[in-house]
N, C-alpha and C positions, 0 to 999 in steps of 0.2 A: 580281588586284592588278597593277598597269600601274606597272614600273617604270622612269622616264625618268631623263635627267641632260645634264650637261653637262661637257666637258673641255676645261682650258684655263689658262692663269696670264698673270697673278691675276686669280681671281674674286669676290672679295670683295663686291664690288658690283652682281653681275651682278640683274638684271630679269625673268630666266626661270624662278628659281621659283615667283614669283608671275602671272608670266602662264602657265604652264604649269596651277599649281593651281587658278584661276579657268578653266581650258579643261577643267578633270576634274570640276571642281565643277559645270560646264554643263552638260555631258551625264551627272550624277549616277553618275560614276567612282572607285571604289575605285582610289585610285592614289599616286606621290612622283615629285616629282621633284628631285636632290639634286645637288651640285657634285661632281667630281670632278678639284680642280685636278691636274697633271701638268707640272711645271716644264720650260722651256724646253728641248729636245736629249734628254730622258727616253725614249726607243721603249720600252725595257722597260717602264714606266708605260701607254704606250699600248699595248703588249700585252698587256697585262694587261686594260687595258678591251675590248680586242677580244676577248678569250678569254671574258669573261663576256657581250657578247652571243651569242658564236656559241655559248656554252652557254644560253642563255636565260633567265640571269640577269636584265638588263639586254635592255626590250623596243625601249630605240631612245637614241640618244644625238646631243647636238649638239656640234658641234666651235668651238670660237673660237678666238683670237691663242694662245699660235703655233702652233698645231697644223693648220691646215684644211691645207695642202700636206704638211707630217711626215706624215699619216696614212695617206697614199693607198696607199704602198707595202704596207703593210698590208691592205689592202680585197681585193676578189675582183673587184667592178667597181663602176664609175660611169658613173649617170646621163648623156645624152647633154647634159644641162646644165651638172654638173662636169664633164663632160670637155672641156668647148666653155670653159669660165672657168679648169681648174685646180687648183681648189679647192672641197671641201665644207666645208658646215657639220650634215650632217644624215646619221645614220647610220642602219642598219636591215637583219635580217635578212629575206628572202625565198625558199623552197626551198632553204634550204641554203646560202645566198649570200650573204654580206655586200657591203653596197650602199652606198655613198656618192653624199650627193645635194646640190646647194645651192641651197637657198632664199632667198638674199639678194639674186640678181637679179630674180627675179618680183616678191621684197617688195620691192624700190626702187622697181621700176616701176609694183607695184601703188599705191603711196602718191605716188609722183608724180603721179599722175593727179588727186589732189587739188589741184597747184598749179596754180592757172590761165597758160597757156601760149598762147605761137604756136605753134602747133604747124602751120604749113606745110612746102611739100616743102623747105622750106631750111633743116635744122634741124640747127643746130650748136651744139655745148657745149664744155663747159672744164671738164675735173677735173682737179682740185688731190690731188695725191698719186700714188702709186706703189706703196702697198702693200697686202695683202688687200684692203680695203676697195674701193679703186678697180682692183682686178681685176674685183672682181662690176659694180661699176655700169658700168667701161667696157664689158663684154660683152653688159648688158644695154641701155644705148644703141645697141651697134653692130646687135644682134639686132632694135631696134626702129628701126631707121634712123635712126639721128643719125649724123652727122659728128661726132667726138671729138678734140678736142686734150686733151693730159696734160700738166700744168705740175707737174713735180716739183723738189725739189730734190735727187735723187739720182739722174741722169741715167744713169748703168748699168741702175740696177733699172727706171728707165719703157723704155730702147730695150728691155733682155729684154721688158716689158708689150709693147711695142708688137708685138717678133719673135713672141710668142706669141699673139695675139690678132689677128693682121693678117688671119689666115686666116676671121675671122666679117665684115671689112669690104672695101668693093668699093675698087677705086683711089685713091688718095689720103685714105679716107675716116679714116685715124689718124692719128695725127703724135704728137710729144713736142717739147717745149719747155721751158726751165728758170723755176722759178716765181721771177719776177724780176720789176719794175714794167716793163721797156723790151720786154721778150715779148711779157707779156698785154697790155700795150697793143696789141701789134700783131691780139696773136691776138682781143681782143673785138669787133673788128670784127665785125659778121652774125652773133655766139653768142645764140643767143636763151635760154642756161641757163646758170649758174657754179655746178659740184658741190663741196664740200667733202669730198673720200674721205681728209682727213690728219685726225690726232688734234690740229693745231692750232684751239685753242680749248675743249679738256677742261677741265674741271675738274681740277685745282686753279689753271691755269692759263690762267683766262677770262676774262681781260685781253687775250690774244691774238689777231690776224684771220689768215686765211690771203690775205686778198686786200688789197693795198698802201691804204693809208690814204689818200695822195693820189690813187688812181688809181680814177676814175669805172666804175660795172658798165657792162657795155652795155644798150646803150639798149634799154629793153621786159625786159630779162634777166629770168626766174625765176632764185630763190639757194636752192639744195637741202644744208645742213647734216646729213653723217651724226653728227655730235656731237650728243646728246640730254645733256648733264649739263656744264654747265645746262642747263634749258631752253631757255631764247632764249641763242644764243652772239652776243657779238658783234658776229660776222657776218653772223647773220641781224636781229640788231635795227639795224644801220647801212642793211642792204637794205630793210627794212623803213619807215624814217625815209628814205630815200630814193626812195620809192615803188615798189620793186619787191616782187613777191609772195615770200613765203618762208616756207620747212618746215625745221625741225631733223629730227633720226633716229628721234625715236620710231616714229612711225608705219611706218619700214621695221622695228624691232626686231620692232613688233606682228605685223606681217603675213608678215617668216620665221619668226614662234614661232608663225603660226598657218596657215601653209604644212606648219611641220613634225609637228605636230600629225595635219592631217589625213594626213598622208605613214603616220603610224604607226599612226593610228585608221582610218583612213576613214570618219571622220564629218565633218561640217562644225563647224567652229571657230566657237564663240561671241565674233566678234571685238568686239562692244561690252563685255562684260565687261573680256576684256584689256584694251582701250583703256581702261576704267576704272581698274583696278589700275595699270598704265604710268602712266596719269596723276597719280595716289596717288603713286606709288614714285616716280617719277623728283622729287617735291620731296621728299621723305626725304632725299636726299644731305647 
């Protein structure tokens, strides 16, 4: 019996027990995987959960909002990839070891590869946001050689992003700016990508763009939405109507549930299934 889960608040709505059980049901696995919210500033709640992995209760657990930073204290170590972003979302015992891991930069990057791209040596983007979210994708841009600008509107929390992550980019290759129309105009200049890493545009609230209404993408831009609910935000339907290529979040959801998967199993992940169920669930909302 293979049992997984997930910590975090609120989860209410979350997409990984059905893509996890469609990952057990692949490889015809006796298994659950179940929610384990834990309210915001709770450590004692997250000790608790770390006390039943390293008793082996609990064969592997994923971490979400707000906990992927709360937790670390806790752990024994992490992955050279959380500790290069900061944050995990993917937990697990090994000899003895509690190990924090995160897969939400592989899975951006693996599923960006889907959007058709310039992808030359001039390759600049623009993420929108400052918080977890746009930790993982700005480190995994900078790992894969983009130039990053961060358009936030909470200017403390992107310079810490930027102090903290300057160290995966070469000379000038980070910056922060305020997510304002008179900025990103300046900054879309040569960005051949505008990333969405803000929850502007969620549900219940997707009536909302993160990118100014009067203010043109750049020219050729792909537009990468980590908002999946709704499906098309927006954002990505204006890009869309205005010819540029665009992807909402599912597909990065898919591909850390199926990073994290094999992290626990070492099997390979049935990712058309998941993609399946993902695609089911996410119009359930």
């Amino acid at each position: 019996m293979i049992r997984l889960g997930l910590t975090g608040h609120p989860l209410g709505h979350s997409l990984s027990p059905r893509l996890h059980a469609a990952a057990l049901a692949g490889h015809d696995l006796v298994g659950e995987y179940l929610l384990y919210p834990v309210k915001p500033g709770d450590q004692d709640g997250l000790r608790a959960l770390m006390k039943r992995l390293r008793g082996g209760e609990l064969n592997g657990l994923n971490v979400t909002i707000p906990h992927k930073q709360a937790v670390l204290p806790l752990l024994d170590e992490c992955t050279h990839q959380a500790r290069a972003i900061g944050a995990v979302n993917t937990l697990y015992m090994k000899d003895g070891i509690l190990y924090g891991h995160n897969t939400d930069a592989p899975g951006f990057l693996a599923d960006l590869q889907r959007l058709p791209l310039d992808r030359s040596e001039d390759r600049r983007a623009i993420v929108i946001g400052s918080g977890g979210g746009a930790r993982a994708v700005v480190a995994a841009l900078l790992q894969d050689g983009w130039w990053v600008t961060i358009a936030a509107q909470l200017m403390d929390q992107a310079g810490s992003l930027v102090h903290q992550l300057e160290v995966l980019a070469g000379p000038g290759a980070l910056a922060c700016i305020p997510a304002e129309a008179g900025a990103l105009r300046a900054a879309r200049e040569g960005s051949r990508l505008v990333v969405n890493a803000s929850p502007v545009g969620m549900a219940p609230n997707s009536e909302a763009s993160p990118w100014p209404v009067n203010l043109p993408l750049p020219d050729g831009a792909g537009v990468y939405d980590l908002v999946y609910n709704p499906r098309e935000t927006l954002f990505v339907r204006r890009a869309r109507e205005s010819g540029h290529p665009a992807r909402s979040g599912l597909g990065m959801l898919v591909e850390q549930a199926a990073l994290a998967f094999a992290c626990w199993t070492g099997l390979e992940p049935p990712r058309a299934a998941m993609f399946a169920v993902a695609e089911v669930g996410c119009c359930d909302f």
